[in-house]
Every structure is written in C-alpha cells, then in structure tokens.
C-alpha positions in Angstrom: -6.2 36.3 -7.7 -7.0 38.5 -10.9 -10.1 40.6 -10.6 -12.3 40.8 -14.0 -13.3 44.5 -15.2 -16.0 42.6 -17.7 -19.9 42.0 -16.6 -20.0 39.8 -14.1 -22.0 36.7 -14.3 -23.8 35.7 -11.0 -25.5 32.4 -9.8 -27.5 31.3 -7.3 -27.2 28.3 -4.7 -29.5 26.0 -5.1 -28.5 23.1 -2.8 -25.6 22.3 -0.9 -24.9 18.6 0.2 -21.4 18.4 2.3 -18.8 19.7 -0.6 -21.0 19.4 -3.4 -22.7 22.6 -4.3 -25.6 23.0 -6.8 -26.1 26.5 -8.3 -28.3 28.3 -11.2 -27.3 30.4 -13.3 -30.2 32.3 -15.7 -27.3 33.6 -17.8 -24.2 32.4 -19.1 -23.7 29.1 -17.7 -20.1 28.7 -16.9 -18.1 25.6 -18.4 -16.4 23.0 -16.8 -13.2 23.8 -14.4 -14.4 27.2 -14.1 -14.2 28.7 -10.1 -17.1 29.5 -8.8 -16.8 32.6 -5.8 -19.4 32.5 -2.8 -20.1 33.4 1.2 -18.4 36.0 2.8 -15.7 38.2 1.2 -15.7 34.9 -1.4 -13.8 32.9 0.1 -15.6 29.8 -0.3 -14.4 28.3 -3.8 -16.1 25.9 -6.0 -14.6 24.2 -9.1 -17.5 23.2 -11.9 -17.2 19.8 -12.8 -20.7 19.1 -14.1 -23.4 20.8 -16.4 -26.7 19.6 -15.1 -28.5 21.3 -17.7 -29.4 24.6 -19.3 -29.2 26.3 -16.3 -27.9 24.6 -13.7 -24.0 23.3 -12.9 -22.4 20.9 -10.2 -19.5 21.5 -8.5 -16.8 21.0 -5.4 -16.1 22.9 -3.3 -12.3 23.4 -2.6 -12.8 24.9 0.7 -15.2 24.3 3.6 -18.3 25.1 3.0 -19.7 26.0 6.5 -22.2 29.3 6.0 -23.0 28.5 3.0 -27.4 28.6 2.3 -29.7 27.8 -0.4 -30.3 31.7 -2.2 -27.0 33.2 -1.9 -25.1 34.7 -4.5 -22.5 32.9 -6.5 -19.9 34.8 -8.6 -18.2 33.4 -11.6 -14.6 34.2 -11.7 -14.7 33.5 -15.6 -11.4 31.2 -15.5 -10.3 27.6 -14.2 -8.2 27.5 -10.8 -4.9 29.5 -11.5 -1.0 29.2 -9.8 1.7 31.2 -9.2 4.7 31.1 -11.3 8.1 33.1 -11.5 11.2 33.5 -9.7 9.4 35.2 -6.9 7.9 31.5 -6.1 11.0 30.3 -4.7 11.8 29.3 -1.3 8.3 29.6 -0.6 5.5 28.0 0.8 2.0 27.3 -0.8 -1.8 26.2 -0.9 -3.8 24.9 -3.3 -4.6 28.3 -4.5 -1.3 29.9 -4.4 -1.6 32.3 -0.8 1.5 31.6 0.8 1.2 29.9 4.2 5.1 30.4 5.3 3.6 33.6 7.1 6.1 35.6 5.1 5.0 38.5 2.6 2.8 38.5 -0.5 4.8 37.1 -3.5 5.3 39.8 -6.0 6.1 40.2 -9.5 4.4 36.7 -10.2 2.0 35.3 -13.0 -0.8 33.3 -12.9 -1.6 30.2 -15.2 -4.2 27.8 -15.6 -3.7 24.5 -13.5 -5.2 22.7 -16.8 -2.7 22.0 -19.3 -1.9 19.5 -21.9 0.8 17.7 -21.9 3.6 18.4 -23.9 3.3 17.3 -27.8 5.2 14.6 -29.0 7.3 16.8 -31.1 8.4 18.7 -28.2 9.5 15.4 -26.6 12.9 14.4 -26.4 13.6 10.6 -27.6 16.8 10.7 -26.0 17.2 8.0 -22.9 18.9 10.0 -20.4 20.6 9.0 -16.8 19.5 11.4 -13.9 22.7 11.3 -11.4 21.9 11.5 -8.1 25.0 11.3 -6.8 24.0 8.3 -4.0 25.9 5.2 -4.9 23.1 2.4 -4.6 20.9 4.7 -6.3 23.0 5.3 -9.2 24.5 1.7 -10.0 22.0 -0.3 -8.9 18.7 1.7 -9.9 19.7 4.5 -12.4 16.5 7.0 -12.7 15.6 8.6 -15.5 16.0 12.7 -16.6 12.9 13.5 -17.3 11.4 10.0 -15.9 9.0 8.9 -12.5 10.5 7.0 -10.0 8.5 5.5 -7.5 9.7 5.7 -3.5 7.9 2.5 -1.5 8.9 2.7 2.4 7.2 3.0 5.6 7.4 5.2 8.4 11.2 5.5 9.8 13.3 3.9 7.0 14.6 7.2 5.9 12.3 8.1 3.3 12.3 11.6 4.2 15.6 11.9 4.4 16.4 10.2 0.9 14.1 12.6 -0.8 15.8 15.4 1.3 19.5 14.7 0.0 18.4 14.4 -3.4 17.0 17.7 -3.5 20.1 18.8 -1.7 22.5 17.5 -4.4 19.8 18.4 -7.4 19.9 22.6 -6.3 24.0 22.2 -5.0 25.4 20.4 -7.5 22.9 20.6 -10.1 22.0 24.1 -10.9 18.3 22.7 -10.8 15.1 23.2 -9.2 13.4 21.4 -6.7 9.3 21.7 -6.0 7.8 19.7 -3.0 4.2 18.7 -3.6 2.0 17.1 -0.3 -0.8 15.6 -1.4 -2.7 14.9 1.7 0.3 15.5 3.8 0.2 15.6 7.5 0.7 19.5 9.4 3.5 18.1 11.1 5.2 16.1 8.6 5.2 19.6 6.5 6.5 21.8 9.4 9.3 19.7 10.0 10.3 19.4 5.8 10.2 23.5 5.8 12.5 23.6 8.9 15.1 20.2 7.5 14.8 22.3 4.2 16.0 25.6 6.0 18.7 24.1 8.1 20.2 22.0 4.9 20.4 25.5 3.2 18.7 24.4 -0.1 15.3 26.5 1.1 16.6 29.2 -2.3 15.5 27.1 -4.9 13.1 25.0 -4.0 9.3 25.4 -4.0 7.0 23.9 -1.4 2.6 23.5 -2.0 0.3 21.5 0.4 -2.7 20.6 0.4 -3.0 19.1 3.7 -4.9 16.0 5.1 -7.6 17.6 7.2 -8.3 19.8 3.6 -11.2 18.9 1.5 -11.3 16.5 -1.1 -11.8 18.4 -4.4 -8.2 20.7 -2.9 -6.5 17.3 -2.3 -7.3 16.7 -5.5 -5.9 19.7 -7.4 -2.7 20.0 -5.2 -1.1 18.1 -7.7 -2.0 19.8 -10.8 -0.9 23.4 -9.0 2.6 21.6 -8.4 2.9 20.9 -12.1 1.8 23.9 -13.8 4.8 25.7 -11.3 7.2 23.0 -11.9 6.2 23.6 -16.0 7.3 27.3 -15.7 10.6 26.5 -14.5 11.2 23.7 -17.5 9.7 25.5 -20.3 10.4 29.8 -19.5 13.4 29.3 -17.0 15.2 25.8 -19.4 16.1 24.5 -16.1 16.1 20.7 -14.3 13.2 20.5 -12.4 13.0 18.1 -9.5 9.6 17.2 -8.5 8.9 15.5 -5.4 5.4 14.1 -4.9 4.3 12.4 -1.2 1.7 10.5 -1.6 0.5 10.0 -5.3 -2.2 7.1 -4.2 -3.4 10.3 -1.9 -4.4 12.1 -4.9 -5.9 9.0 -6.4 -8.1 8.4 -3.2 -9.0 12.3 -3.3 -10.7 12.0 -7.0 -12.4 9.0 -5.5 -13.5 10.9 -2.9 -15.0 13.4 -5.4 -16.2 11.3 -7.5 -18.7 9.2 -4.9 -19.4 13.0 -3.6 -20.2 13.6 -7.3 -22.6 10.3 -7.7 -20.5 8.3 -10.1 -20.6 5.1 -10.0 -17.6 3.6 -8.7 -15.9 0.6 -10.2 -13.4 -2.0 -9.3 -13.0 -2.0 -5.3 -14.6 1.2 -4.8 -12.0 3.6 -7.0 -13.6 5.9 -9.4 -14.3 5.2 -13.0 -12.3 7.5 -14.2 -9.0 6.7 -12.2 -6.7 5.9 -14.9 -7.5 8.8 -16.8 -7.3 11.2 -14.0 -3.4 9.7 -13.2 -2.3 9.9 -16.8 -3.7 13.8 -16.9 -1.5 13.7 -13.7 2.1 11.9 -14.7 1.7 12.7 -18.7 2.6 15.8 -18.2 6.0 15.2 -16.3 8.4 14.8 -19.4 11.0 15.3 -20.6 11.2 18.3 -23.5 14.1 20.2 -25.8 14.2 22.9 -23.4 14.2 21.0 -19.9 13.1 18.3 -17.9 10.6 17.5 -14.8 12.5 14.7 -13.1 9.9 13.3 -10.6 10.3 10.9 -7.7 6.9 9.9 -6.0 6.2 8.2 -2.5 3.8 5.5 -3.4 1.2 3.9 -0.6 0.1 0.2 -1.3 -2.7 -0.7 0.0 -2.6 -3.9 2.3 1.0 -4.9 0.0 -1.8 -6.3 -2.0 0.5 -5.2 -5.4 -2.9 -6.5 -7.8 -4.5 -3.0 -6.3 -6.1 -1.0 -9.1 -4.0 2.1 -7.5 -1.2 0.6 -7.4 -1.5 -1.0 -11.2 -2.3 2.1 -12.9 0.8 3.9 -10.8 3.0 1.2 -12.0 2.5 1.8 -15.4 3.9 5.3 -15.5 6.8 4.5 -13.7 10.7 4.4 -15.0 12.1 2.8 -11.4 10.8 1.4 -8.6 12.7 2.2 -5.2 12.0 0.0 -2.6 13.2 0.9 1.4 13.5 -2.1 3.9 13.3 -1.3 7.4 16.1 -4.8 7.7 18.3 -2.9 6.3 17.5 0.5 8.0 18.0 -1.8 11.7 21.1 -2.5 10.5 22.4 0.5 10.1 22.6 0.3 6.3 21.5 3.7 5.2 20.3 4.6 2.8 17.9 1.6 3.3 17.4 0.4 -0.2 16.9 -3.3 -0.8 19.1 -3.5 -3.8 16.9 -6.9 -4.8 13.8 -5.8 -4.7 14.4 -2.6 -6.4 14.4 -2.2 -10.1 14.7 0.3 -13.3 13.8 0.7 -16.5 17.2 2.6 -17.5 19.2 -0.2 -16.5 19.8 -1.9 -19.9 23.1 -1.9 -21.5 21.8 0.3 -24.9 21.0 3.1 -22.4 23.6 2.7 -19.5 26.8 1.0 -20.9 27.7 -2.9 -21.0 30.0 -2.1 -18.0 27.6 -0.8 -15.9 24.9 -3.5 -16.6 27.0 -6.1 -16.8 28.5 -5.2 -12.8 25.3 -4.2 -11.6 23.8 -7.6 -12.8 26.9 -9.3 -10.8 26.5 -7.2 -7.7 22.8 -8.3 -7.8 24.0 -11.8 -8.1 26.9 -11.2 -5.4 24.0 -10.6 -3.1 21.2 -12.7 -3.6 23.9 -15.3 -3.0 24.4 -14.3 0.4 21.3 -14.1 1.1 20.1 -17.6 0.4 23.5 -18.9 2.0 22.6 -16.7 5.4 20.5 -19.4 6.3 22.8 -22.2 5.9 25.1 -19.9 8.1 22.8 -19.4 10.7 22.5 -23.3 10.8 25.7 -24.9 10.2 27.9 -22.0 10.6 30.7 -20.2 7.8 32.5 -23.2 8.2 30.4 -25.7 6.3 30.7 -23.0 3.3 33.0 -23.9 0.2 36.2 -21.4 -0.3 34.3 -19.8 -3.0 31.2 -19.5 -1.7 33.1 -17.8 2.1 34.5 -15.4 -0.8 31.2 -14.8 -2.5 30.2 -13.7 1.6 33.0 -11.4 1.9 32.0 -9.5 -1.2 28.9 -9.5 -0.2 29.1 -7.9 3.0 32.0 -5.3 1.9 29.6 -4.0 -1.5 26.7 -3.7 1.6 29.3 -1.2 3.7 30.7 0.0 0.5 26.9 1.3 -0.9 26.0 2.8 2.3 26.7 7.0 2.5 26.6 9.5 4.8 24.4 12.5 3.6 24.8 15.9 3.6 21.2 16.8 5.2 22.3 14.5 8.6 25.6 15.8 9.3 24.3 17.6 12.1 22.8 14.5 13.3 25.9 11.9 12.4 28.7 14.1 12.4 30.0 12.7 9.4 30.7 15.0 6.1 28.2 14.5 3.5 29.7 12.7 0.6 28.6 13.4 -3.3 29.6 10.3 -5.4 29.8 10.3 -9.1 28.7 7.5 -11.3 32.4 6.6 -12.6 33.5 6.5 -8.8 30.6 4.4 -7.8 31.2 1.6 -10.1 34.7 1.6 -9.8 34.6 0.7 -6.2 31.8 -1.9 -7.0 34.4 -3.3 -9.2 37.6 -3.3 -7.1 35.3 -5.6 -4.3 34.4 -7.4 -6.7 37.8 -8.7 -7.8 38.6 -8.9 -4.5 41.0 -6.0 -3.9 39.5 -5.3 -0.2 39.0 -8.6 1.2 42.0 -8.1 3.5 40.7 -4.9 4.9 38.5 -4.6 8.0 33.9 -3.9 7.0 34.1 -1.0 8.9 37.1 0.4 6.5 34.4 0.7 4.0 31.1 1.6 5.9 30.4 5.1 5.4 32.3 6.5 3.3 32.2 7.9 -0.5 34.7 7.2 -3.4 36.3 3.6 -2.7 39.6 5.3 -2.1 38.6 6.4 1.4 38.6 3.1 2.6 39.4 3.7 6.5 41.8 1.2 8.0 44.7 -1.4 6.7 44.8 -4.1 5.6 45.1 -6.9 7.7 48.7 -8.2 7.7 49.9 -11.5 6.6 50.8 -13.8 8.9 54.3 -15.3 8.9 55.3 -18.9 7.4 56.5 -20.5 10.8 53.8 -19.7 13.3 51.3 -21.0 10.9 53.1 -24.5 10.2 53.0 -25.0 13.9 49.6 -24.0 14.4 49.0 -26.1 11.4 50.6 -29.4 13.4 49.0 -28.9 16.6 45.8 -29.0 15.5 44.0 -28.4 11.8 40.6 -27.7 13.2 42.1 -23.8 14.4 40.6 -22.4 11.1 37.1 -24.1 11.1 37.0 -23.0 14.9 38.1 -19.3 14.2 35.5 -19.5 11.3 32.8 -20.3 13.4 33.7 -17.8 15.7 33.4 -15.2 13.3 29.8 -16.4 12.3 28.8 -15.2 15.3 29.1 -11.6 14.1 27.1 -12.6 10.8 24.1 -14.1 13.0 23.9 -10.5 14.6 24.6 -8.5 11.9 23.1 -5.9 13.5 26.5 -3.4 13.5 28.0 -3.0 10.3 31.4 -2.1 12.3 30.9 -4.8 14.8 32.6 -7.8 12.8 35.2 -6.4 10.6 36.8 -10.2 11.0 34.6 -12.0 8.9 37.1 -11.6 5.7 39.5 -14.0 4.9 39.7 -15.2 8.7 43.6 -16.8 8.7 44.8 -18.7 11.7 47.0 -16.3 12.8 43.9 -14.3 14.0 42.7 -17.3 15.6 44.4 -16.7 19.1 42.8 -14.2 21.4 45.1 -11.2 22.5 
C-alpha cells in the first residue's frame, strides 16, 4: 500500500467486540470508508463505517483481530481500501487487499484506486441493446446475454457450472480479444486452487484476473471482495477500452457478508434477518457493471437460492438487476446433455425480436414450443408407448430429441477429459442448424449423428436408407401391426433416455428396420 509523508493521525482502541472495533481519536476524526492500521507491523485492518461522535468511530475489521487490546495505537492511513490496477494485474492471483496470494513476485508497475466508485453517469452510458456471443449454441439461441448486461448462473454442485463459466472465459480471451476477471466471494480454498490450475491448463491464465476473498475470511473482507473486483475490472473498460468479462461466484455470499456486518454493527435487521440496507448495498454492487462508450463489463453471476424459496428477499433484489437467467438441471447433466441448460426454464431479457431479429425470436420461440411438447407427451410415452402418438405428434418427438443432441457441445476446457475438439459456434451457424431440424432435414439420420458436435454440417453418420417397394408390400400383407410393434420397441430407448447415442432408432422407425439382423 501507499505510505503517507503528511502528519499522521493516531487513535486509540477503545473496545473490541469480535470484528467490531471501537477507537478514539482526540484529533481528526477520520470519515467513513477510511482504513484504519493497528497490532503488529499493522496488519490488522479496520474499515470505518460509523461516527459515534466527536471523537469516537466504529468500524470492521477486515482481518482477524486476535492481539488486538483496549490502549493500543491505531493509525489512520488517510484513504478508503485501495486495488491494484494495470497490465501488471494479469494472470494473477489476489486478496481483498491486493497482495498476491499465487506465491509469485510482487506486481509492479501498478496503480492503486479507491474500491468506492460511482457508477458510471448516464451520459456515459450506451443506449444501444447489444448481443454478447458466447459462442455456445443453447446459450446463444435460446438465452442471448447481454454486452454490457448480468446474467445470472442457478445450478448445484456437479451440473457443470464450473465448467460453463470456464469455456466462456476461454472463448471471451481466445476469440474475443477481451478480458476476463474471476471474483470468489466466499469461495471455498479448494474450489479456488482447482479454478487457478483448470485456468492454467486451458491456457487462458494471460488475461484473466483472479481475487478471493475466501470462506473462512471475515465478514467485512467478504464483503468488499466484490467491490475490489470491480474497481480492477473498471480499469480494463475505461483506460485499456477493452471487453471485460466478469465472473462473480456467489453474489448472495456477498449479500449474507453485509448482513453479517450489519448485525456485528447493531442494525436492526429487517425482513427474515437480511440487513436494512440490502438493496442498496446490491445496487452499489451491480450499478456499476455497464455498459459505457469506451467498453463494457459483461458479468455472469452464480446465484444461491435459499431453500428454492424464489419470494427470498436475496433472491428478489438479485432478480431485478438481471438481463438473463441461466438455469442448470442436473436431468439433463445425467443424461449426458452438456452443457446442462434447461432450455424451458431459462430465460432473457435480449430475446425480443427489436433487439435480436424476427428470425431468431421467432425459431427460438418454436424450438421452445418443439420441446415443451415433448415433454408433456414423455408421459403418455412412458404409459402407452410411441405408438399411441399421432404422425405429427411422433414428428414433433423426433425434432425434439435431434435439437436436444444438436444443442449439446463439446468444450474446449474438457478436451483433455473427453477427447473431443472443442467447438466455437457462431450465432448464424447455430440457428441455421436449429432451423434445418426443424423442417425436418435430419430426421432420417441417426441422434448420435448430431450429439456433440458444432455447426450442423458435422452431422456424423448417414442417413438411414429407404427401404425398397416390394419387401415392404409383403411385410405390409403379413401382418400391419410390424410398425406399431417396431414403434414400441423403439420407446424403450426413450423410457431410458439416459444415453444420448444409445437409441439413434427413434426417427422415422420404417418397417424395414423392424426385423432384427
């Protein structure tokens, strides 16, 4: 940190009661959000938050406070908490206070900024509507983020969260030119340690930026991790011009840190427990990712509900500052569909046909249709069998289960894992192949054809051949139940549905496939 050459102002403890620290000052009496210095080597920190009265202020500490005693000397730094910025900040690892904790050298060459900051004017805005590409197919169609816009990730633990928010810093630094800036806000040790060495493997560790303020940390640096994040991500959008992708795990962490501080701080708390002050705290937060002339701070935010009770004050307030809401279903991750978005329950902001295009809107809305169809007539299936389905409603199936192979991708962070070469899909080839399934181009090819891969034209596999017209008549006079039978048959493989390539049969079953080899 910057050392001060002016008069130093000193304090006094007065009392200390778990993080909150009392101290007098019979001088200048330091405002609020200035750092207070204390213990040995001062390196116990204290942010001011409160002004008792003439002589006395209220603060947090950001750091244990063990050895700390009524008497002992307090130093006033003269400033609020301050971050690294620069080019030097890259491909680094940080606190809440900006030491690097990657056990590499000192950062050099840096500046330091205030972690308060207004959000940007509304004349510095921009009032354009603009699509953030991603390059992941469901993503894209389906649930188009916003440059410069808050999407919020919902998933539990094993659904591929991680690795989501992993490829789409991957195709935001390769492909993009862009920045990307991890923020953990209460983050486990070993859920970081394994980011930083995913991060380093992947080869996108050069521009991206990495801060933590760790579970087992106290409150009031929980609670300031976030701002930290910003005022670095900030640099990058208003001095470098550049993209900034800002990823944020867990944003209701930070809001159950300021409650944390503010029962340490004696407020009294409102609905459910959560401070009084929660929805102003958030905005000071999420205001200040936007999107300006010069850049934009593209955020995508893991967000914990509590109980999947949605009515939660956390989870209301959060709501309201998001563009998109990205929700991961661990059905879909069973079945192998990755990634593991529920393409139903999801939804965007962008998606309207002023800001993405009639053409987009209007075969997003019928891919939504296309599978909400299938998934009220899975139980009829499951009962009755495919059989007992109209034609168009066995064609409305087919689509169905071709656009759920079709919007699955392999990923360029798990190739060492899957072996299969990561695939980057643009938005044109995305809806394209929507659109070819749609009318029905590929319902003579095999599921697995078009599990897995990117652009539509790499459909593996061909299609299945037509049968000849005499073998069918006769099948047709021996007996006209062969078709119903082979149906039924094949609805076996929809009951499990549990390998995408397991049941490539299910299209357009014809009763020349009927007989076993």
């Amino acid at each position: 940190m910057e050392t001060k050459t002016t008069s130093v102002n000193l304090g006094a403890v007065v009392s200390v009661r778990g993080s909150v620290v009392e101290v007098r000052f019979d001088g200048h009496l330091p405002p609020i959000y200035s750092v207070l210095r204390a213990g040995v080597e001062n390196k116990i920190v204290i942010e001011v938050l409160a002004q008792s009265d003439a002589r006395h202020v209220r603060g947090i500490a950001l750091t244990p406070t063990q050895g700390l005693a009524r008497g002992m000397v307090v130093t006033d730094t003269g400033g609020p908490l301050k971050a690294p910025v620069g080019k030097a900040i890259l491909s680094r690892m940080f606190d809440v206070f900006g030491n690097a904790i990657d056990r590499q050298p000192v950062p050099t060459e840096v500046q330091w900024r205030p972690v308060h900051r207004a959000p940007p004017p509304l004349a510095r805005r921009s009032t354009r509507s603009e699509i953030f590409e991603t390059g992941i197919k469901v993503i894209d169609v389906l649930v188009p983020l916003e440059r410069g816009g808050k999407a919020g990730l919902f998933g539990g633990a094993g659904v591929g969260k991680t690795v989501l928010l992993t490829e789409m810093i991957h195709n935001m630094i390769g492909h993009q030119q862009g920045v990307s800036i991890f923020c953990g806000i209460g983050e486990r040790c070993r859920e970081g340690e394994e980011l930083y060495r995913e991060m380093k493997a992947a080869g996108v560790l050069p521009n991206m930026v990495m801060i933590f303020g760790q579970m087992n940390e106290p409150p009031g640096s929980r609670f300031r991790v976030g701002h930290t994040a910003l005022t670095m991500a900030e640099y990058f959008r208003d001095d470098e011009h550049r993209d900034v992708l800002l990823l944020i795990d867990n944003i209701f962490r930070f809001i159950q840190a300021g409650m944390e501080v503010s029962g340490l701080m004696g407020q009294m708390p409102s609905r459910l427990g959560y401070q009084p002050t929660m929805g102003t705290e958030l905005s000071g937060l999420e205001e200040r990712i936007a999107n300006t002339d010069t850049g934009a701070i593209t955020s995508i935010q893991a967000v914990y509900v509590p109980a999947d009770d949605f009515t939660d004050p956390a989870a209301v307030h959060t709501f309201s500052h998001l563009s998109a809401s990205i929700v991961l279903s661990r059905k879909r991750a069973g079945e192998g569909l990755f990634p593991a978005i529920d393409p139903l329950q999801s939804s965007s902001k962008m998606a309207t046909p002023g800001i993405v295009g009639e053409r987009h809107y209007a075969l997003a809305q019928e891919i939504r249709r296309t599978l909400a169809q299938y998934g009220e007539l899975k139980d009829i299936i499951a009962m009755l069998g495919l059989e007992q389905l109209s034609p168009e409603d066995r064609k409305v199936v087919v689509r169905a289960r071709l656009l759920e192979r079709f919007l699955t991708q392999p990923f360029f962070t798990t190739e060492q894992f899957t072996g299969l070469t990561g695939k980057l899909v643009s938005l044109k080839d995305a809806l394209d192949g929507c659109e070819r399934i749609l009318h029905d181009e590929f319902k003579d090819y095999p599921e697995s054809g078009l599990y897995m891969i990117g652009a539509i034209g790499e459909a593996k596999g061909k299609p299945k051949p037509v049968p000849s017209a005499g073998p069918a008549k006769a099948e047709a006079k021996t007996g006209a139940k062969v078709e119903p039978k082979a149906a039924n048959e094949a609805n076996l493989d929809v009951k499990k549905d549990a390998k995408p390539k397991a049941d490539p049969e299910i299209a357009a079953v014809t009763p020349a496939k009927a007989k076993p080899k």
